[in-house]
C-alpha positions in Angstrom: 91.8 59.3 22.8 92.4 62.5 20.9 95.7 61.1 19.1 97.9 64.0 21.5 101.9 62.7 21.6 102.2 62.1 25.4 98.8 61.3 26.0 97.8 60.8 29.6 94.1 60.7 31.0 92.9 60.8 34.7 89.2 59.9 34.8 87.6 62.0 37.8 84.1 63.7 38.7 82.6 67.2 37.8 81.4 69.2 41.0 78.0 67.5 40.2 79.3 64.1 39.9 79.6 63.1 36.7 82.5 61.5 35.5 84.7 63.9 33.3 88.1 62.7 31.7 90.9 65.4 31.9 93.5 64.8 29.3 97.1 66.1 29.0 99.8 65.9 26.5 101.7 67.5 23.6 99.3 69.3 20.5 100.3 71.7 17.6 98.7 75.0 17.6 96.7 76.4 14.8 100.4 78.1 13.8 101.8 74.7 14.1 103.9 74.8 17.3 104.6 72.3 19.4 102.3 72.9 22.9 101.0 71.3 25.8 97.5 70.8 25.9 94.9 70.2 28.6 91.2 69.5 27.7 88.3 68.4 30.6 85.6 66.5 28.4 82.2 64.6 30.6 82.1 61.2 29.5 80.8 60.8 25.9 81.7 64.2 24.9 85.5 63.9 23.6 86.1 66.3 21.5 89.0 65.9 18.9 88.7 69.5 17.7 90.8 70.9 20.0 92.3 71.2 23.8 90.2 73.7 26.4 93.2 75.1 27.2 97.0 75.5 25.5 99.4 75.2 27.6 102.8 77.5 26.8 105.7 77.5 28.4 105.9 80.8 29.9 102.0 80.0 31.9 102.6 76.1 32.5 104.9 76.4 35.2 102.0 79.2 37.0 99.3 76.4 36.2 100.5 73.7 37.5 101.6 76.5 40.9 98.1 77.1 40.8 96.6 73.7 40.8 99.2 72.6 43.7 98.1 75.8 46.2 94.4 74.8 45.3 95.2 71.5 46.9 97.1 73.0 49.8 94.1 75.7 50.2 91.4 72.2 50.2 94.1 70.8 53.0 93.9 73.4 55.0 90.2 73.9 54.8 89.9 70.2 55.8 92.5 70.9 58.3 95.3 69.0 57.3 98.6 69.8 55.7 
C-alpha cells in the first residue's frame, strides 16, 4: 500500500508474466495539489516515492479513452466486439 486516499490495486501480469500490481488513487503533487495517481510496480518493488504517472484532470478523461480503445483494438484483433 502506498498510503494514496482512494487506494485501489488490480494485481495483473507484465507482458513477460510476472505479476505487477497497478495502483490508482488520489496523491499530492510536489506543489501540493490534490491529483490522481497511477503507478505499475512488479511484485516486491513498491515504491512509496512516488506514482509513474500523475494523473490531471485535463489528460485523465484521454487516459482512461485510451485505455478503453486499446481494449476495443485487442477485441477486434481477436475478432470479437
Amino acid at each position: 500500500m502506498r498510503g494514496w486516499r482512494k487506494e485501489r490495486v488490480l494485481w495483473t501480469a507484465d507482458t513477460a508474466g510476472r505479476p505487477v500490481a497497478v495502483t490508482t488513487g488520489l496523491t499530492v503533487d510536489r506543489h501540493g495539489d490534490d491529483v490522481g495517481g497511477l503507478a505499475i510496480n512488479a511484485l516486491g518493488q513498491v515504491s512509496e516515492v512516488g506514482p509513474s504517472a500523475v494523473l490531471m484532470l485535463d489528460s485523465g478523461a484521454e487516459l482512461v479513452s485510451n485505455l478503453r480503445l486499446s481494449l476495443t483494438d485487442l477485441l477486434d484483433l481477436r475478432g470479437g466486439a
